[in-house]
N, C-alpha and C positions, 0 to 999 in steps of 0.2 A: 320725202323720198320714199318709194315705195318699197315693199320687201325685197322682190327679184332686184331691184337696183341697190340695195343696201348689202345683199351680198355678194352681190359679182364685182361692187366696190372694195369691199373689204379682201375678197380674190385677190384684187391687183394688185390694193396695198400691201399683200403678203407676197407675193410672184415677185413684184418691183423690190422688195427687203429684201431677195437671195443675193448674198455678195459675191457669190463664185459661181453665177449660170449663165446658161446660155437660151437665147429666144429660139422656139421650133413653132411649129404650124400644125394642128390637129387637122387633116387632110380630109375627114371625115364632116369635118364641122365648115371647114373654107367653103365658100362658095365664086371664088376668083375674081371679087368683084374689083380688085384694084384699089382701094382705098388705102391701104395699108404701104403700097408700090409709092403714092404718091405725095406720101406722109412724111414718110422715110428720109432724114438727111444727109443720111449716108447711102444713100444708093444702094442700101443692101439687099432688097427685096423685088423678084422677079416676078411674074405672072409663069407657071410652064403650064403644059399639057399633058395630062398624064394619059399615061400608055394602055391599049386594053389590058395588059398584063398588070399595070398599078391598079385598075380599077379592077378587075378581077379581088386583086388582095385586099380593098377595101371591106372594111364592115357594109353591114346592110346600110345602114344608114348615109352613109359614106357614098356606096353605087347609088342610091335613092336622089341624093342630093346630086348626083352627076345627071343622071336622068331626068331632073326636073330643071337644074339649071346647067350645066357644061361642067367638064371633065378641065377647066381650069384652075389651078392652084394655087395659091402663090407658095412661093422658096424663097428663103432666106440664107444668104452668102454669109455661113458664119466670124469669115476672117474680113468683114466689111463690118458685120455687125458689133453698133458698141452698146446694145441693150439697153437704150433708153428709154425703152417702152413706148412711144408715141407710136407703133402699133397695135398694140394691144390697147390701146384705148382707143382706137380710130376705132377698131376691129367689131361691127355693129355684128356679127355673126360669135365673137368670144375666139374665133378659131386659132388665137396667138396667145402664147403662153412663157413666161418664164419658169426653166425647172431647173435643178441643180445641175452645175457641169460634170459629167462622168467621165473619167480618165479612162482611155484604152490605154491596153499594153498588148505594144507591137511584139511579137514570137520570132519577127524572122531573125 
């Protein structure tokens, strides 16, 4: 196994060990190719479109990758998702990730 692959291995294995997260989508890194939509056994994962105003707020890298390939993204339905991970390893671009869940607190 070569370097790049021995550590984006060991990434997963650490992302897949968090017991309290939730899977998001680094939007910057996605390139919407659908692999992950079709992986998914839970139906949790969408293709959307994002808006000139979401690509406006992307990083460079982020607009660069829309430019070269489409303003497609995939989304993740978190009350669908049971974090199994078989996105994030479909994911030939990395752009799926598991990260700790963060509690909001509601004000109103």
């Amino acid at each position: 196994m070569g370097f790049k692959q021995n550590i984006i291995r060991k990434k997963l294995e650490q992302e897949l060990s968090l017991m309290d997260g939730v899977v998001v989508v680094d939007e910057s890194s996605c390139d919407g190719c659908g692999s992950c939509v079709n992986v998914c056994p839970q139906s949790a994962i969408d293709i959307i479109v994002l808006t000139s105003e979401q690509i406006r707020k992307l990083p460079f890298k982020g607009r660069l990758k829309v430019m070269i390939k489409s303003s497609n993204k995939a989304s993740i339905n978190l009350e669908l998702c049971t974090t199994c991970g078989l996105c994030m390893k479909q994911c030939h671009e990395f752009a799926i990730h598991k990260v700790e869940k963060i509690e909001t607190i509601n004000y109103e």
